[in-house]
N, C-alpha and C positions, 0 to 999 in steps of 0.2 A: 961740597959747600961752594956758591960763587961768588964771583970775585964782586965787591960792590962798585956803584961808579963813583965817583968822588963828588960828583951833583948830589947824587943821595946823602952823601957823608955830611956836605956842608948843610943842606938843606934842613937837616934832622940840627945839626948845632944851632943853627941859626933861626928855630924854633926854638929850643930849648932855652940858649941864652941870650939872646937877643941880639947878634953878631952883626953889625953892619958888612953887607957882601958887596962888592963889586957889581955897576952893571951890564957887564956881561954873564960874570960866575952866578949874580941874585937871578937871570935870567934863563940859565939853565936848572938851579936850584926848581927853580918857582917850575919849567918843564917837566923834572921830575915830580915834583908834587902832583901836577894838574893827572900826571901818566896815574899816580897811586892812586887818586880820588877816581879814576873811571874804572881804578880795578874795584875798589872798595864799593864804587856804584854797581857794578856789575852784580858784583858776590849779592848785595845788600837786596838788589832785582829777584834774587830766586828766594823764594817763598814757602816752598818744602824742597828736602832733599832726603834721600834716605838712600842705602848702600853698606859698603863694608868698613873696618878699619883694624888697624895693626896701632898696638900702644907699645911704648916703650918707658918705662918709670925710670926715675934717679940712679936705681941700680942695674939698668941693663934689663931687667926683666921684661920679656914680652908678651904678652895677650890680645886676642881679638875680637871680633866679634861682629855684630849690625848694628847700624844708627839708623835714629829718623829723627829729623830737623823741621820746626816749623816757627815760622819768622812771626810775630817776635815774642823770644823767649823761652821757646820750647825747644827741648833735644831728650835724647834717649839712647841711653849705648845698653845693648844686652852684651855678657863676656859668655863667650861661649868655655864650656867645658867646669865653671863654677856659678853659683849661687847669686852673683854680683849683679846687679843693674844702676845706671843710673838716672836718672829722672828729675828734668829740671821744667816746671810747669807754665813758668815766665813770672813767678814770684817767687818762689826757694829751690834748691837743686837738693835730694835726696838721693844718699848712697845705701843702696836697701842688700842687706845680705836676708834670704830667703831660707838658707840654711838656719842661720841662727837667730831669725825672724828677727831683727837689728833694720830702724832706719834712724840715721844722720842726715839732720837736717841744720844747711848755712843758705842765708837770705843772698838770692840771684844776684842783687844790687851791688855785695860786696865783695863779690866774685869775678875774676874776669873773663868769664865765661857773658857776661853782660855786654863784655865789646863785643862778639861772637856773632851775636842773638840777638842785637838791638835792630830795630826799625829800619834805619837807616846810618852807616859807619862813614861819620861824619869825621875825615878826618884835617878838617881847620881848629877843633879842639884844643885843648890842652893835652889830649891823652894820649896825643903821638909823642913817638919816642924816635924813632929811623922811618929811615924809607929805604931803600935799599934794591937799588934795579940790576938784574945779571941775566946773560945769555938764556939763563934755565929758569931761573927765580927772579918773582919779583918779592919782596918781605916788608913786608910791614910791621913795626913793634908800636904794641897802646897798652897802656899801664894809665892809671891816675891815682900819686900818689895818695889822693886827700881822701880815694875811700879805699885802694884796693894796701894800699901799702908800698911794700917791696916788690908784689906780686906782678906780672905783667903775662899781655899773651902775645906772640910771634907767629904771624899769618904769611903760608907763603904759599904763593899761587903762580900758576901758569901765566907766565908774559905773553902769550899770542892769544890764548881763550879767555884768558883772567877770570879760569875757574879756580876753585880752592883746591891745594893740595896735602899740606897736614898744617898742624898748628902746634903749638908746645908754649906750656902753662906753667911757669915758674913761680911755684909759692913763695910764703913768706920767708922761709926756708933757705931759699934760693936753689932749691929742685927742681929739675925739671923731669915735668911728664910730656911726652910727643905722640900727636895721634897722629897717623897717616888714613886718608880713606881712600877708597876704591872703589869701582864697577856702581858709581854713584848715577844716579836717579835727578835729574833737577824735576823740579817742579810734580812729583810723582805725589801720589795720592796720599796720605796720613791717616789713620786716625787715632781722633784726638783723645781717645782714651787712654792711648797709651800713655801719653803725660800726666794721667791723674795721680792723685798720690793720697793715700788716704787717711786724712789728718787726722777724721774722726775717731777710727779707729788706731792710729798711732797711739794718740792722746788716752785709748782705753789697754793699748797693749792689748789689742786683736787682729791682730795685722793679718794672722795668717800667711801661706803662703799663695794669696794670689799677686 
């Protein structure tokens, strides 16, 4: 884990509560900031991605598998070695067990999976939370209380390329899940069927396993 700067620390207060800074300290702050919004413009710049990932849930437990990402809205994690997929279209995210022909469906919007996947990760918002710059890591936390909750997601990326490197999704709960990905793809090919999700037959319980 690294060490944050103390620019980031204040920067993140003095959003959150309205902290009058120093201007010298508000001008470092405000540095930091401008460094987060060109990683956040970067990330926000690639348009599909697709590759590997390593999850780790609340308990320790770990799983893999391949993603495919396409901006804005869509992603898709297959788990290798079970049944599980998941499929989020760019209006509801579905957790489909194909073994037990089961899909769970929660709307994108109230998910923060929505900072992820939006258009553009606009971070002059409300929905920043830290910023946080380190030799290895730069981290960004976005949460918005007024739709996702308690919930929040923590983005941390490569300081030199300000590519993504995993993320970790703390529900309501205060669990967290942490995806790592790998041997990642920008801009690589999609398709877009694999984000469908098939309401109609949800809605009749014929889901089947496709």
């Amino acid at each position: 884990m690294t060490t944050p700067r103390i620019a980031g620390a204040l920067l993140s207060l003095a959003l959150l509560a309205g902290t009058t800074l120093g201007a010298p300290t508000m001008a470092r702050a405000q540095a930091a900031g401008a460094v987060a919004q060109r990683v956040a413009d970067h990330f926000s710049s690639v348009k599909s991605m697709r590759g590997e990932f390593v999850q780790f849930d609340a308990a320790g437990n770990q799983s893999e598998g391949t993603f495919a990402l396409e901006r804005p809205g869509r992603i898709r994690f297959d788990y290798k070695g079970t049944p599980v997929r998941v499929i989020a279209d760019g209006s509801q995210v579905a957790v489909n067990n194909r073994k037990l022909n089961t899909w769970d469906l929660y709307p994108l919007s109230k998910t923060p999976l929505k900072l992820l996947l939006d258009q553009r990760i606009d971070l002059s918002g409300a929905n920043i939370q830290s910023v946080k710059e380190g030799p290895d890591l730069t981290t960004i936390v976005m949460g918005d209380k007024s739709i996702f909750g308690s919930s929040r997601i923590t983005m941390m990326f490569d300081p030199s390329t300000y590519d993504l490197r995993q993320w970790t999704i703390r529900d309501a709960q205060g669990k967290d899940t942490t995806v790592m990905i790998y041997n990642v793809q920008d801009g690589a090919s999609v398709d877009k069927d694999q984000f469908s999700i098939p309401y109609s037959r949800i809605a009749t319980g014929q889901t089947g396993n496709k």
